[in-house]
C-alpha positions in Angstrom: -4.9 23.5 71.6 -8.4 23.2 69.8 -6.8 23.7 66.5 -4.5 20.3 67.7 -7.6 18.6 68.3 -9.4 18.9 65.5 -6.7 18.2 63.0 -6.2 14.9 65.2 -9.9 14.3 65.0 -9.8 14.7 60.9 -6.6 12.8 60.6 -7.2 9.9 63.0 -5.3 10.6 66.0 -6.8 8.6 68.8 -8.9 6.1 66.7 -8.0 2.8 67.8 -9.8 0.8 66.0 -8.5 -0.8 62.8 -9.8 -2.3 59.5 -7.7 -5.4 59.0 -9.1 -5.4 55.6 -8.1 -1.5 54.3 -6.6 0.2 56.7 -9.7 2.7 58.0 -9.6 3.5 61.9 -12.3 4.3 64.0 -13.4 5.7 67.3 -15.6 2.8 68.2 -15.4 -0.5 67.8 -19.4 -0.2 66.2 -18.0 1.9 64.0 -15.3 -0.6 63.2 -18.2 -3.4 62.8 -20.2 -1.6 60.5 -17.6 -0.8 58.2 -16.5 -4.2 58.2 -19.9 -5.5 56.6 -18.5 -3.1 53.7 -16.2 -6.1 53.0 -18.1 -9.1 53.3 -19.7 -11.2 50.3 -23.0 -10.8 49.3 -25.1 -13.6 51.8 -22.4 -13.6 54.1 -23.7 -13.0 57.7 -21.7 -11.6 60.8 -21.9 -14.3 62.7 -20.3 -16.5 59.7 -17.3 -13.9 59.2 -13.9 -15.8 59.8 -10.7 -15.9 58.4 -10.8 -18.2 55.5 -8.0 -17.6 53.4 -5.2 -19.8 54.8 -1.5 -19.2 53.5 0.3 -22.2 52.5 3.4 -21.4 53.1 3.0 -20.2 56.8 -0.7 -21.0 58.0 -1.9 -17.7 58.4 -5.1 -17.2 58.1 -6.7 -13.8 56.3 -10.5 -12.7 55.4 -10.1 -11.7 52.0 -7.9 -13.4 48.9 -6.4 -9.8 48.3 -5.0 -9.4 51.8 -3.8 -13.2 51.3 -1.7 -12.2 48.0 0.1 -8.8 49.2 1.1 -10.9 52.4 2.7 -14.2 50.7 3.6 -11.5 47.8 5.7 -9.6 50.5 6.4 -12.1 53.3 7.4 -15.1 51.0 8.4 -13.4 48.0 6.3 -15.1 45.5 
């Protein structure tokens, strides 16, 4: 049983929190918060962080150019 818990713990089990950006999980949604400044430009505040990369195919919107690409690169086939 503490041997199941542990590998969980390493591999993520039960981490509910998820980058948008990369893909990391975390335990805590702080955690989550503080990795997200990992992203962000240089100046770029927390307050300011929004979705601003709008697809114009569809209207999503997406906080980095790269997620922006893989998803009209795989939703719209371009």
């Amino acid at each position: 049983m503490a041997t199941q818990l542990v590998t969980g713990l390493v591999f993520g089990f039960g981490k509910k929190y998820k980058c948008d950006a990369c893909g990391a999980k975390f335990s805590t949604e702080s955690e989550l918060m503080e990795h997200k400044k990992t992203h962000m430009m240089p100046g770029q505040s927390t307050s300011t962080q929004v979705q601003q990369f709008k697809c114009k195919t569809c209207g999503m919107m997406f906080d980095s150019q790269p997620d922006l690409s893989e998803h009209t690169r795989r939703a719209h086939r371009m």
